[in-house]
C-alpha positions as CSV (number, residue, x, y, z in Angstrom):
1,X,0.0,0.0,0.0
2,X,1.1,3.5,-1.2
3,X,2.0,6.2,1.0
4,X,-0.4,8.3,-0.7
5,X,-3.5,5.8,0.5
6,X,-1.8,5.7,4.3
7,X,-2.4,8.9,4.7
8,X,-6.4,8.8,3.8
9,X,-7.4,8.8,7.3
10,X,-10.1,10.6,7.5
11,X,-13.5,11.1,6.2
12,X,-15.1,14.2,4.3
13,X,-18.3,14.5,2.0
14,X,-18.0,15.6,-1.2
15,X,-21.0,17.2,-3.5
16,X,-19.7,17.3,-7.2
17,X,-20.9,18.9,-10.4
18,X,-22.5,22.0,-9.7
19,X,-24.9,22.9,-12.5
20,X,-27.1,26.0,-12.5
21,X,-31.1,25.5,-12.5
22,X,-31.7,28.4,-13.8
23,X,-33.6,30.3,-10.7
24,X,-30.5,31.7,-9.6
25,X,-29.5,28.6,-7.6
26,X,-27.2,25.6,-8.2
27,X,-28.2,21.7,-7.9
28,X,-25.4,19.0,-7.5
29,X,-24.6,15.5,-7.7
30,X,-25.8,13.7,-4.4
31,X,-23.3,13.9,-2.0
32,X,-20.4,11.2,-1.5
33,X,-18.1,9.9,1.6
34,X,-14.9,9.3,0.8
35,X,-11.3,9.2,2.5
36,X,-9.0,12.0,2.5
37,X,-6.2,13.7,4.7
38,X,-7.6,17.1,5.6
39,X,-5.6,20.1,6.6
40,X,-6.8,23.3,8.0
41,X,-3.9,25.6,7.0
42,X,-4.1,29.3,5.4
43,X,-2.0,29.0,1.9
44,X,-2.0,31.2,-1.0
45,X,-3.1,30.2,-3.9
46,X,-3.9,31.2,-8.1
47,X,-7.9,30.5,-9.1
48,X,-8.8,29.5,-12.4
49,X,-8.6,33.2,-13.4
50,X,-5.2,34.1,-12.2
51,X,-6.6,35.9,-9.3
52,X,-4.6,35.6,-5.9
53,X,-7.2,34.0,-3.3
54,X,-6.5,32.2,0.4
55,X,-7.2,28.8,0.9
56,X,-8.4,27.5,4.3
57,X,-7.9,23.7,3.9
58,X,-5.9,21.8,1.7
59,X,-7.1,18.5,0.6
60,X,-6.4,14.6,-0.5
61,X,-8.8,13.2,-1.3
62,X,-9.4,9.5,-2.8
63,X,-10.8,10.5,-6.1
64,X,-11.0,13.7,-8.3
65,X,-13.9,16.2,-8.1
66,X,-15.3,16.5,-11.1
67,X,-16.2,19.9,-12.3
68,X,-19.5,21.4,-13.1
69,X,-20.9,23.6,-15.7
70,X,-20.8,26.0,-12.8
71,X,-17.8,25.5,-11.3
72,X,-16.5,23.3,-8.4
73,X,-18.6,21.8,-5.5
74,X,-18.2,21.7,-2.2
75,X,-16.2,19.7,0.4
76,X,-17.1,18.8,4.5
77,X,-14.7,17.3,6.7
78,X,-17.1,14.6,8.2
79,X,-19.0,12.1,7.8
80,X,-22.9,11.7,5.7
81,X,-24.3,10.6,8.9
82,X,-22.7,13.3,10.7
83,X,-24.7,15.5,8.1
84,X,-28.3,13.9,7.9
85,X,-31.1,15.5,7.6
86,X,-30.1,18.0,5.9
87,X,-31.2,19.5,2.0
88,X,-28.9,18.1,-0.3
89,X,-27.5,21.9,-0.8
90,X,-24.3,22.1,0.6
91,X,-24.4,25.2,1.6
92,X,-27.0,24.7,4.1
93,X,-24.2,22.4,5.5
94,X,-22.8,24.2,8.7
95,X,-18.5,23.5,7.8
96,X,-18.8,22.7,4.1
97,X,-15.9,24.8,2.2
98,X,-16.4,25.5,-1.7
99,X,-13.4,23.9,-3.9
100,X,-11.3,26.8,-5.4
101,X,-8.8,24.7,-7.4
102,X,-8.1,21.0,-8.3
103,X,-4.9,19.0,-9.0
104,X,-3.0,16.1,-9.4
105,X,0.4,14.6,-9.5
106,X,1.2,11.1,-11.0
107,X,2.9,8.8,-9.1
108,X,7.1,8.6,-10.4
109,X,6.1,5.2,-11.6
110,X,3.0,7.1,-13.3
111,X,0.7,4.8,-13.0
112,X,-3.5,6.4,-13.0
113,X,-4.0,4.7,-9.4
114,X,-1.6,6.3,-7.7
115,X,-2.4,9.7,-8.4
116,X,-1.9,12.3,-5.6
117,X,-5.0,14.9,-6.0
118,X,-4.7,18.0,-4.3
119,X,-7.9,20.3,-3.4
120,X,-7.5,23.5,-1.7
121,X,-10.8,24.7,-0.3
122,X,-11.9,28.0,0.5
């Protein structure tokens, strides 16, 4: 077992695919445990647009978000039980964080399962 799957010890809830429904709101896929390593620190980082933004958490999780007409969804360090209950909306979610940027880097062997994806979270 990689080093990169050791360090998933921890759970978080992932909603993906944020697509707008046209009333000014946003609907997403339903939302997803997975494993990650979860790291409240304060980094600065480049958006999609160039623009300088701080990041509250950086993330590895066990798969990659997948991105939405509208942008990234949302991440909550957690569990779905922890969470039920509530709307499927994440941010009605008390502690979910928005996804600012997504990446990923192969392992030196580069083999596909042993990516490392990165997520820094607003």
């Amino acid at each position: 077992m990689s080093i990169v799957v050791k360090m998933r010890k921890q759970d978080a809830v992932l909603w993906d695919s944020p697509v707008a429904d046209g009333y000014g709101g946003h609907t997403f896929d339903a939302p997803v445990q997975i494993r990650c390593r979860w790291d409240d620190e304060q980094t600065l980082v480049l958006d999609e647009n160039g623009n300088e933004v701080v990041s509250g958490a950086t993330v590895y999780p066990d798969r990659t978000p997948t991105k939405g007409t509208d942008g990234w969804g949302y991440m909550y360090e957690g569990t779905l039980a922890s969470i039920a209950g509530v709307n499927t909306d994440p941010r009605a979610v008390d502690g979910a964080r928005k996804i600012l940027i997504v990446g990923k880097v192969p392992s030196l062997k580069n083999k596909a399962k042993k990516l490392l994806r990165i997520v820094k979270l607003k």
